[in-house]
Backbone as numpy.savetxt, mean C-alpha at the origin, in Angstrom:
# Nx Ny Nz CAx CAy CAz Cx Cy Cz
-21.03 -0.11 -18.36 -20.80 1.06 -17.54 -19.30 1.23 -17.26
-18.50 0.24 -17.26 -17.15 0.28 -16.76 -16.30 0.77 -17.83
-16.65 0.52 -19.30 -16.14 0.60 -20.35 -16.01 2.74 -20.48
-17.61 2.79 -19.95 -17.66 4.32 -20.14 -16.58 5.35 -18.98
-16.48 4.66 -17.71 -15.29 4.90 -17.39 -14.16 5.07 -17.52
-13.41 3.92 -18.27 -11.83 3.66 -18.60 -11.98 4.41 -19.88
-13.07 4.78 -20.45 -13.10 5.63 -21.62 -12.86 7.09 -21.24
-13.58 7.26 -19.99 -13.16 9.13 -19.97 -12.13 9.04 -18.91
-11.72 8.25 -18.43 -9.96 8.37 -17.74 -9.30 8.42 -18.94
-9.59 7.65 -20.19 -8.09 7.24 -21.25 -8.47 8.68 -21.57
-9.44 9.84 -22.20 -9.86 10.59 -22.80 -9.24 11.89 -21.74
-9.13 11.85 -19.97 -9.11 12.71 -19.23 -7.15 12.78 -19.27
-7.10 12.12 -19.38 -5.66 11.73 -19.40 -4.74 12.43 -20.88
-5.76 12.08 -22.14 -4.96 12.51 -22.97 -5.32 13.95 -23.09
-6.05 14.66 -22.62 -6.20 16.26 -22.35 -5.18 17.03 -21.34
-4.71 15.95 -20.47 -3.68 16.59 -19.89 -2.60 16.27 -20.01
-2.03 15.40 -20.93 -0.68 15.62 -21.62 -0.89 16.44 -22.79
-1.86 16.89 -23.14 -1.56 18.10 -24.13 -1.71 19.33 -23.83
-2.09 19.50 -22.17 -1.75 20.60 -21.56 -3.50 21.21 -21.11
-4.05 20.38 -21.02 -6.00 21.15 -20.97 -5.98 20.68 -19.64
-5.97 21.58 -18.65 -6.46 21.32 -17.02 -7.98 20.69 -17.04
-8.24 20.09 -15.75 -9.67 19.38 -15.67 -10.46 20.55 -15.34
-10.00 22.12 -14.92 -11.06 22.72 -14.34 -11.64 23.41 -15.89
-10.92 23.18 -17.45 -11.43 23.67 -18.68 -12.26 22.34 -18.93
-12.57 21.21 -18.36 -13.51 20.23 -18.73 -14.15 20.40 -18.32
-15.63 21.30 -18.73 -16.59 21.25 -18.09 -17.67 20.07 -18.20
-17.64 19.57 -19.31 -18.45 18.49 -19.94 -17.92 16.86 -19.16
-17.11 16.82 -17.71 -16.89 15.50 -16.85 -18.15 14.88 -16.88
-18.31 13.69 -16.69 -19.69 13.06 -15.81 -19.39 13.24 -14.24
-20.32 13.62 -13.70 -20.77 14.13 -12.22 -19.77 13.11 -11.43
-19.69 11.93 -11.48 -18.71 11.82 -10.41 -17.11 11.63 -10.62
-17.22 12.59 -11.78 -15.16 13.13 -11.54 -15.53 14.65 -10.77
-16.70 15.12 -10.38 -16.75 15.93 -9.56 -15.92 16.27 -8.45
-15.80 15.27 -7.61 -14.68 15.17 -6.63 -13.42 16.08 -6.78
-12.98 15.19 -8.50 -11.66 15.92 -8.68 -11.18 17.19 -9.08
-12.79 18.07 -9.53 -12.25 19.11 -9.60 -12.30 20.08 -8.68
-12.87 19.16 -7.18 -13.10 20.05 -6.16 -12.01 20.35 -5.60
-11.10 19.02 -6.11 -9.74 19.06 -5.43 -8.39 19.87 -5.93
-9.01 20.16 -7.03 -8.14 21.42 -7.37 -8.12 22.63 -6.77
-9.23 22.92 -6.24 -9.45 24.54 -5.14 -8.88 24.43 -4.20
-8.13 23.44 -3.41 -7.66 23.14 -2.16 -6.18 23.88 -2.16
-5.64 24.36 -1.17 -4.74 25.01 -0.58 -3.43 23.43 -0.80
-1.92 24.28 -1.65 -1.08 23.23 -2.08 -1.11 22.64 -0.61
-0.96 22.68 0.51 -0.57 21.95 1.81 -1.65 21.36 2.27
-3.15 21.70 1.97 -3.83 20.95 2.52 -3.69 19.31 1.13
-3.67 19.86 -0.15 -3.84 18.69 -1.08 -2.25 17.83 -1.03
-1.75 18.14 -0.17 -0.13 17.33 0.06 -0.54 16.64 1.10
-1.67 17.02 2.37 -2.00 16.38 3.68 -3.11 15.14 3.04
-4.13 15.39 1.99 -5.10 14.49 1.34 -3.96 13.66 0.76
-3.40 13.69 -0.04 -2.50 12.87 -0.59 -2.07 11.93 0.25
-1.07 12.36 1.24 -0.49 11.72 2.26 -1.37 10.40 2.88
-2.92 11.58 3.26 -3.02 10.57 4.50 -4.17 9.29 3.46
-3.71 9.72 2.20 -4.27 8.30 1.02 -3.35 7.37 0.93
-2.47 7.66 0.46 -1.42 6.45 0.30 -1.14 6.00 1.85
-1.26 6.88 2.97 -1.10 6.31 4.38 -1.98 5.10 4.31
-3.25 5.54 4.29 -4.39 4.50 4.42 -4.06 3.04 3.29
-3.34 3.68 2.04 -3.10 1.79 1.25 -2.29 1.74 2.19
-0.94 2.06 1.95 -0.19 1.68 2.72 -0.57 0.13 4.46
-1.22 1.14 4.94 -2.07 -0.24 5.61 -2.70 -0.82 5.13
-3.71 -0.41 4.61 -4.70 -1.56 3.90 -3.90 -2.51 3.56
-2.73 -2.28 2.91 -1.92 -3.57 2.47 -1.12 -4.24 3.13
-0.60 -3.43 3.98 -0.41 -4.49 4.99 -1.38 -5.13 6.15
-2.22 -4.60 6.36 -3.28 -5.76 6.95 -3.59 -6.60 5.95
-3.88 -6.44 5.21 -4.65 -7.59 4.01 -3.35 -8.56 4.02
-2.02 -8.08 3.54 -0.95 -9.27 3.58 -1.17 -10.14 5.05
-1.60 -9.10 6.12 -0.99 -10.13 7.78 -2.04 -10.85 7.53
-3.39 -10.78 6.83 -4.49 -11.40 7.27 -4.39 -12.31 6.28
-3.35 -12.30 4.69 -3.25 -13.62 3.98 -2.46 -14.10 4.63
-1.58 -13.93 4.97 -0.29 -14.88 5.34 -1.05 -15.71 7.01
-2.40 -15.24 7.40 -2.58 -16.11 8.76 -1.80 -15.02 10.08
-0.96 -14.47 9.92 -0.73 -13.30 11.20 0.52 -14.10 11.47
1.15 -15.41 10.95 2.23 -15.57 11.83 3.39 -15.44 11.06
4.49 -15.08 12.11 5.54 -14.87 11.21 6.69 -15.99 10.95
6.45 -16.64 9.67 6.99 -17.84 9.31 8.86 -17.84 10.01
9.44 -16.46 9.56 10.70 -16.74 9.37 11.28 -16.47 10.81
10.58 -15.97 11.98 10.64 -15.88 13.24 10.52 -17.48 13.91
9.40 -18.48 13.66 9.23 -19.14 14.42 10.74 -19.95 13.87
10.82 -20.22 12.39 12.07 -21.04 12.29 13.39 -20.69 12.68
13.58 -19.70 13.17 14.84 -18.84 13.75 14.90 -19.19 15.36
13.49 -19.02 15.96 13.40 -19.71 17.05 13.90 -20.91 17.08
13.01 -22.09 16.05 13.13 -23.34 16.39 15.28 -23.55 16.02
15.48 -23.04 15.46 17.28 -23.26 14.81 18.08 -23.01 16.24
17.39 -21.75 17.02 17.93 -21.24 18.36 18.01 -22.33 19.01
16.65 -23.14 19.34 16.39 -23.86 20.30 17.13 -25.09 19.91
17.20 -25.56 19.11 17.92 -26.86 18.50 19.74 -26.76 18.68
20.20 -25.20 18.43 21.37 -24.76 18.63 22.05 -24.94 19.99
21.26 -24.81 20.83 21.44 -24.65 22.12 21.39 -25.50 22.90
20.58 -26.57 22.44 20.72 -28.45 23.14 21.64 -28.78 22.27
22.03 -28.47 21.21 23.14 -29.45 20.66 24.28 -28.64 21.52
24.91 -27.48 22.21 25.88 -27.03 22.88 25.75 -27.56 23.97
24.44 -27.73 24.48 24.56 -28.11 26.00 25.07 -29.44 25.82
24.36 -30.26 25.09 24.93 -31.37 24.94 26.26 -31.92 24.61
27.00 -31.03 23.36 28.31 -31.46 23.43 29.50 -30.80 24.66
28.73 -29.75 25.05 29.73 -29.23 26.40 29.84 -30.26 27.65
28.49 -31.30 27.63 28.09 -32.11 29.03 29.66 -33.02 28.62
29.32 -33.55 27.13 30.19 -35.00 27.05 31.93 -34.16 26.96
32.15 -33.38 26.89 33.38 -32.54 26.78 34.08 -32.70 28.40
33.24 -32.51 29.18 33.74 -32.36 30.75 33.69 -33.10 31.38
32.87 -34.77 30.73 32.77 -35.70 31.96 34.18 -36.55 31.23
């Protein structure tokens, strides 16, 4: 079944670099339906669908990264810990400086 897919994308694809719009394909299988509904749409509403698609990867991928990486942020805590280490080694050489 997957094969018959990537077959009429490679097939939908080479009709429109030779210039054949999808709304002259009448012969699609039913669910590229979608896409030719999306040709009737008003240019600003199909710029707002667009948008708010790549909006949605756009997160998707970054949640999926926060939720591989565990949620914490590696290069924060070691910036902390360099701070904190920075700052007893000053206190410390300022103590032996003044006595």
């Amino acid at each position: 079944m997957r094969g018959t897919h990537s077959n009429v994308f490679a097939w939908l694809i080479l009709q429109v670099l030779k210039g054949i719009t999808t709304a002259n394909c009448a012969y699609l299988p039913t669910k590229m339906a979608g896409l030719l509904r999306f040709s009737s749409l008003a240019p600003k509403t199909k710029n707002v669908v667009v948008a708010g698609g790549l909006t949605v990867f756009v997160f998707g991928v970054y949640f999926y990264t926060m939720r591989a990486v565990g949620g914490t942020d590696e290069l924060q805590v070691a910036i902390d810990k360099f701070e904190d280490l920075k700052s007893k080694q000053e206190a410390d050489t300022g103590m032996g400086s003044k006595a």
